[in-house]
N, C-alpha and C positions, 0 to 999 in steps of 0.2 A: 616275699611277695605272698598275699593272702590268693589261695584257690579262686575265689571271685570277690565282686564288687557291684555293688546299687547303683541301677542307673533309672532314667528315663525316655519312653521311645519317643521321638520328637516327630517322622514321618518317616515318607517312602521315596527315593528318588533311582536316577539311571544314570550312571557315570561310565566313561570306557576305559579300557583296561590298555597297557602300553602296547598290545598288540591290536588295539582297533577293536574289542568287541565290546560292544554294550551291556552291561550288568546291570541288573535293579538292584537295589541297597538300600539299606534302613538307617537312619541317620537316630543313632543312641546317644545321649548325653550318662556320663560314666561319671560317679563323684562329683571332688572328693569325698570320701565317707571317712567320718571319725569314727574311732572306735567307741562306743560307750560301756563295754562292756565287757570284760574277757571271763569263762568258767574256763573250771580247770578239773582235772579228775579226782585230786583230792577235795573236792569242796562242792562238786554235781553232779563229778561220776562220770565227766568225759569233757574234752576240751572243744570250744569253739570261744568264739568271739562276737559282738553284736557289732553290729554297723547302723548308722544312720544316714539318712539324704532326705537334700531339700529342706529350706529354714522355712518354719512357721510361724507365727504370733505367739506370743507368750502369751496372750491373752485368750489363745484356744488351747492352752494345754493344761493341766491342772496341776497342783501341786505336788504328788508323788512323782511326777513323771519330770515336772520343774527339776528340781531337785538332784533328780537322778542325770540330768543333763549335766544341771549346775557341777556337779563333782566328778566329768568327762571334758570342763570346761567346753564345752560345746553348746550353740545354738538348740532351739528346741525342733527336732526334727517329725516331718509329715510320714517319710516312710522308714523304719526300724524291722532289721530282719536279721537274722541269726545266720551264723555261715559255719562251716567245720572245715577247718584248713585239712589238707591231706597231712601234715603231718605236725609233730608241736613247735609251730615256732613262736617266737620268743614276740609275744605283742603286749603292751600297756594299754590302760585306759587313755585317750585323750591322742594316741596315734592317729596320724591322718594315712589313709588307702588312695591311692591315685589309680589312676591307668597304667597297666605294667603289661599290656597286650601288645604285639608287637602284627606289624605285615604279615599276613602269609598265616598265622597259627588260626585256631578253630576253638570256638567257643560254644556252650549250650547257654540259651535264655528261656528262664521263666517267666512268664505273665500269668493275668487272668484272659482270660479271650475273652472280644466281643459277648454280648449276651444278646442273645435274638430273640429273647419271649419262648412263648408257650409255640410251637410248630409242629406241623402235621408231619408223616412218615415218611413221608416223599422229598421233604426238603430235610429229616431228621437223619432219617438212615437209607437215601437215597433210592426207596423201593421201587418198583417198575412203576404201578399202579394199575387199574384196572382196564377196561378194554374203555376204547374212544368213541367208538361208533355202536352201530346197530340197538339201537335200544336201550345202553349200560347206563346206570345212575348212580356210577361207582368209580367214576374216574379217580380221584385221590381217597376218597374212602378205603378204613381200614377194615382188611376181608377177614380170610378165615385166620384162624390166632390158634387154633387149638382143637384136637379131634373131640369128636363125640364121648361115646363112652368112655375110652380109657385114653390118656387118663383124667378125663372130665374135668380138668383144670388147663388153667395158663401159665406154664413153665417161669418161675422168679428168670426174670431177667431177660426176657423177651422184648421186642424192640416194638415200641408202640410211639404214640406221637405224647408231647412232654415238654417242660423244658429245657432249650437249645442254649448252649452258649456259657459266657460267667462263669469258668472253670478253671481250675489252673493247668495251665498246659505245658510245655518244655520243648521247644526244638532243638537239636542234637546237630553236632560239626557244621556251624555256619562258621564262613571262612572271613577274616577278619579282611578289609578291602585296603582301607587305610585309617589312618591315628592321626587325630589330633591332637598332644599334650595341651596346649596353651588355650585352648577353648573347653577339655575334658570330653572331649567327641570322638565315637568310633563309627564307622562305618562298617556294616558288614553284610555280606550278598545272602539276598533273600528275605522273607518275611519272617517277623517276630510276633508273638502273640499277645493283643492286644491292641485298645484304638490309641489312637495319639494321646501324651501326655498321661500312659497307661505306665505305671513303676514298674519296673524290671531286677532279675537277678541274672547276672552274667559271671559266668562260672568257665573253669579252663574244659574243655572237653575230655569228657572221661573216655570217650572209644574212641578215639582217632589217635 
């Protein structure tokens, strides 16, 4: 079984659990992912395998990358991403990945999160802001940043307002709720990052 698999987040829903309690849960579509690609450490210096999901037009994909399908015997795929198994196992070109997640285990997913523009401090890095009343003209304006004379600058890496969001982000031990094989659907409690129909990498959890 490959460490993870390509999915996509479909929404958010609430299902109950055999004891009666209500859980919110994000509803992932998982594969299948073909393999299109395997290195190895004699030939790149470390092994991983490429995956793909999601078929797209041949007619938006260009011919080196045709090609490279063509000889994974595989559709031409929207989202392609590289995985590094925990340990070497034995994969070919043109293998298919399914869901191999089970009840009960814990997975991490990557996305891109939401992007929310340019945002001020207060909605960026949550700061108090200024005073409400008596006179202030400084409610969400950003105040003092930096002493006077020394050291007469603004420290790299100070939290100012900027752009929010569009990042790639990872939550860690979400707990698998239930499995679909026949639809390639997982269910798993809590929020994953990104909006609908935002691609995903779902990986075995490495701390739990």
């Amino acid at each position: 079984m490959a460490t993870g698999i390509l999915g996509k987040k479909i929404g958010m829903t609430q299902i109950f659990r055999d004891n009666g309690n209500l859980i919110p849960v994000t509803l992932v579509e998982a594969g299948p992912c073909p393999v299109l690609q395997v290195k190895s450490k004699e030939t790149d210096g470390y092994f991983s395998i490429q995956l793909g999901f999601e078929d797209k037009k041949e007619s938006r994909t260009n011919k080196p990358d045709l090609g490279r399908f063509k000889t994974a015997n595989s559709h031409p795929k929207r989202f392609v991403k590289e995985l590094r198994p925990s340990t070497d196992e034995k994969w070919t070109k043109g293998d298919i990945i399914k869901i191999d997640f089970k009840q009960g285990e814990f997975v991490d997913v990557t996305g891109v999160s939401i992007g929310k523009g340019f945002q001020g401090g207060m909605k960026r890095w949550h700061w108090k802001g200024g005073p409400k009343t008596h006179g202030s003209t400084s409610h969400r304006r950003v105040g003092s940043i930096g002493a006077s004379s020394d050291p007469s600058r603004v420290f790299k890496g100070h939290h100012l307002p900027g752009h929010m969001g569009n990042e790639k982000k990872t939550v860690q031990n979400l707990e698998v709720i239930r499995v679909d094989l026949e639809n390639n659907l997982l269910l798993v409690k809590g929020a994953v990052p990104g909006p609908r129909n935002g691609y995903l990498i779902i990986r075995k959890a490495k701390k739990k």
